[in-house]
Every structure is written in C-alpha cells, then in structure tokens.
BALUM-264028 format. One line per 5 residues: their letters; for each residue x, y, z of N, C-alpha, C. Coordinates in Angstrom, 3 decimals. Layout:
BEGIN
A	X,Y,Z,X,Y,Z,X,Y,Z  ...
//
This chain:
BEGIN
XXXXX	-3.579,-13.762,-4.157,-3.861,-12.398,-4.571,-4.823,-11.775,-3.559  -4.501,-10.463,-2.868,-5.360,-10.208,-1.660,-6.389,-9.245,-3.071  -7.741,-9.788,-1.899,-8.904,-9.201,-2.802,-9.016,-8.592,-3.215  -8.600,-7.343,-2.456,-8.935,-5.551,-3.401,-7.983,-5.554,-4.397  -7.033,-6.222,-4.627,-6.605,-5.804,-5.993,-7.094,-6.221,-7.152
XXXXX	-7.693,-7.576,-6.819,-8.689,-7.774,-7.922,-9.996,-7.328,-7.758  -10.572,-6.254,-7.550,-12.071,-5.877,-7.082,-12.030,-4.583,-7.108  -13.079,-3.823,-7.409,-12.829,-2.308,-7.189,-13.669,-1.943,-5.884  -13.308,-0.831,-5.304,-14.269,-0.022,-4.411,-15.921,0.306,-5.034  -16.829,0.278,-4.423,-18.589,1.206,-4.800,-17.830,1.933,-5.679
XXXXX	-17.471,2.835,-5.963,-17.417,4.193,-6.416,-16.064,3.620,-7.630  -15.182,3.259,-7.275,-14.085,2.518,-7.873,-13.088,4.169,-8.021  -13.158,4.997,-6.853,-12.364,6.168,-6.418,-11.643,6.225,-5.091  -11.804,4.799,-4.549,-11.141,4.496,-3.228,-9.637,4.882,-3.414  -9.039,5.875,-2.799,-7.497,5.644,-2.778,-6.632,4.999,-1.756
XXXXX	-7.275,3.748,-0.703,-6.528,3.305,-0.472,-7.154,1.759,-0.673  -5.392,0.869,-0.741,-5.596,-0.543,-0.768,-5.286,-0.969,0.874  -5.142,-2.319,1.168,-5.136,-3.060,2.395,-3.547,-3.015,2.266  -2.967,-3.200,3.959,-1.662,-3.560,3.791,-1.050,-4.392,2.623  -2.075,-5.404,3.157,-1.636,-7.072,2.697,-1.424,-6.588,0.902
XXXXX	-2.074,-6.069,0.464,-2.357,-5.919,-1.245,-0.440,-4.884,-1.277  -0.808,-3.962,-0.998,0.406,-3.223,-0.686,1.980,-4.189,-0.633  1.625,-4.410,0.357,2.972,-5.721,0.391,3.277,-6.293,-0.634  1.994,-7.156,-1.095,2.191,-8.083,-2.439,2.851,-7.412,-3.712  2.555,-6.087,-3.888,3.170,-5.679,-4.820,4.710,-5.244,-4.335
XXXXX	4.700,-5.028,-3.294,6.426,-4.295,-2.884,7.349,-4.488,-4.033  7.378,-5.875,-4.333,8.578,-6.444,-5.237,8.655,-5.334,-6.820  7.397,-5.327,-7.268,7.375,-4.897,-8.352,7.704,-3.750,-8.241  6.876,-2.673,-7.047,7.283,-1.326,-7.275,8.942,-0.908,-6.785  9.483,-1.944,-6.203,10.864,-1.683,-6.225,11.929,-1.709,-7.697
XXXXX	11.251,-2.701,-7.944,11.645,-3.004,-9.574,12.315,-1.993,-10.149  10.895,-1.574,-10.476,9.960,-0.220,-10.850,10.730,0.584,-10.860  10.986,1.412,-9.475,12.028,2.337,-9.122,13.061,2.693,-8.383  13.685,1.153,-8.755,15.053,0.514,-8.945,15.615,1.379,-7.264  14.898,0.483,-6.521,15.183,0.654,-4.843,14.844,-0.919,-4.306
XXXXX	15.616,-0.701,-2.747,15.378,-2.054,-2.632,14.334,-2.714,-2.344  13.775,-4.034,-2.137,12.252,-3.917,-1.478,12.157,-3.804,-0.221  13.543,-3.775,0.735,13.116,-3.820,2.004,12.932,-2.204,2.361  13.240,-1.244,1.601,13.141,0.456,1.761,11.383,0.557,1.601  11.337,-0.375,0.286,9.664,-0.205,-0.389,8.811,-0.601,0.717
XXXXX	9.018,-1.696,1.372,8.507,-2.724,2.256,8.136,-1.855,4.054  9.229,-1.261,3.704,9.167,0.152,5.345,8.546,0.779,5.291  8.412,1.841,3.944,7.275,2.731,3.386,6.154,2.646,4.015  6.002,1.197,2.936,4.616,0.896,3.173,4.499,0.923,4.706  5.042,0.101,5.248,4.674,0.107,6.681,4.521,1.212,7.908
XXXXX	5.281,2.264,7.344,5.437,3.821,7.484,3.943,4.188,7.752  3.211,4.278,6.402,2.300,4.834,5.941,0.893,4.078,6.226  1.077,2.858,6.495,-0.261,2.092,6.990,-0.857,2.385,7.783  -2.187,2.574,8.195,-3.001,2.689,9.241,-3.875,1.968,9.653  -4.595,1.935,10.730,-5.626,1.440,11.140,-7.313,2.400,11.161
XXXXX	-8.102,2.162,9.914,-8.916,3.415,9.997,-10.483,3.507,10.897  -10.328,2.244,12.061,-11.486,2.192,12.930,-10.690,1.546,14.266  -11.757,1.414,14.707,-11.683,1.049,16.295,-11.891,-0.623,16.535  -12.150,-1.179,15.370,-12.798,-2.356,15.410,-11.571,-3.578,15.320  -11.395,-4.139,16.439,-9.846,-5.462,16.130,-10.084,-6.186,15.052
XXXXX	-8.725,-6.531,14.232,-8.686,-7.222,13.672,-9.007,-6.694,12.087  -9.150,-5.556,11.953,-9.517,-5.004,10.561,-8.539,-4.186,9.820  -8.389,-4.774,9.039,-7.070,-4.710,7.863,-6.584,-3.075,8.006  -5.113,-2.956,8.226,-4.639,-2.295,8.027,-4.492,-1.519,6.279  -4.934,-0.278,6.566,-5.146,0.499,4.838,-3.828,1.230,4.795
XXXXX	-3.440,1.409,3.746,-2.508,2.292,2.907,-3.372,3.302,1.953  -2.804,4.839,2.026,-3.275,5.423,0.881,-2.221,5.481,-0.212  -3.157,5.055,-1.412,-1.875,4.836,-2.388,-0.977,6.163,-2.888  -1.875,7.150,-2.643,-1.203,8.452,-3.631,-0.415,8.863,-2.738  -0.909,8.995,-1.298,0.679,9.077,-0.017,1.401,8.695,-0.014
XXXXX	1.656,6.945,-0.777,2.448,5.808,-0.329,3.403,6.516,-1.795  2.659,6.217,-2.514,3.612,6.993,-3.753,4.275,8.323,-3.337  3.977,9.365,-3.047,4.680,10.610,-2.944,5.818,10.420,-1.528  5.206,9.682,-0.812,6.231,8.968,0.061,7.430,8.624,-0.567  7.129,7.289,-1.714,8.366,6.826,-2.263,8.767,7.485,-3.287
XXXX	8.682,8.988,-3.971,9.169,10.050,-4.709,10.505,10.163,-4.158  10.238,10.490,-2.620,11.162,10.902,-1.943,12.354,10.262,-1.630  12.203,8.633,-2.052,13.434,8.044,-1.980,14.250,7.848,-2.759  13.829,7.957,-4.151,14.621,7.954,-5.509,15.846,9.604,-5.505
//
C-alpha cells in the first residue's frame, strides 16, 4: 500500500496523490467506470507530473484533474 493513501496531507486538503498510489488503484477505478485499466493506467500517466527539480521525487497526480480527465472517457 503506497503511503499517502493511508496517511493524510498537514492540512488533509492536498489534492494530489503520488503516481505509485494512483496506479495502485487503476484496477478499481476502471471497475468503477467500466473502462479498461490500460485507458485508466494512460490517464494517469497523462496527467502525472514532476512538481520540483529535485531527482528521484515521486511523481504527483492531481486527483480532481485525473478524474475530470477520466469523465471524458466514459
């Protein structure tokens, strides 16, 4: 289980998770809305970023993008 999904942000208003957390769920939110996971799985990867300069530091997803992203595929 990647950390931030079990953990909240300071504020617990962070809207984005880590790739890795993102990924882990792919399966479900395909489920979900009955698409495949490798469409869900692109998304995400679509939408990931890198939000510093610093190597090696987890690629973020914003979730409410990643969602209105996948609106668009249903």
């Amino acid at each position: 289980l990647p950390p931030d999904l079990a953990t909240a942000s300071g504020s617990g208003l962070d809207p984005h998770i880590t790739l890795r957390a993102a990924l882990f769920q792919a399966g479900r939110v395909a489920a979900a809305r009955d698409v495949s996971v490798t469409d869900v799985e692109a998304i995400i990867e679509q939408w990931a970023f890198s939000p510093g300069a610093f190597p090696g530091q987890d690629r973020l997803v914003n979730v409410l993008e990643l969602n209105l992203a996948l609106d668009g595929v249903q």
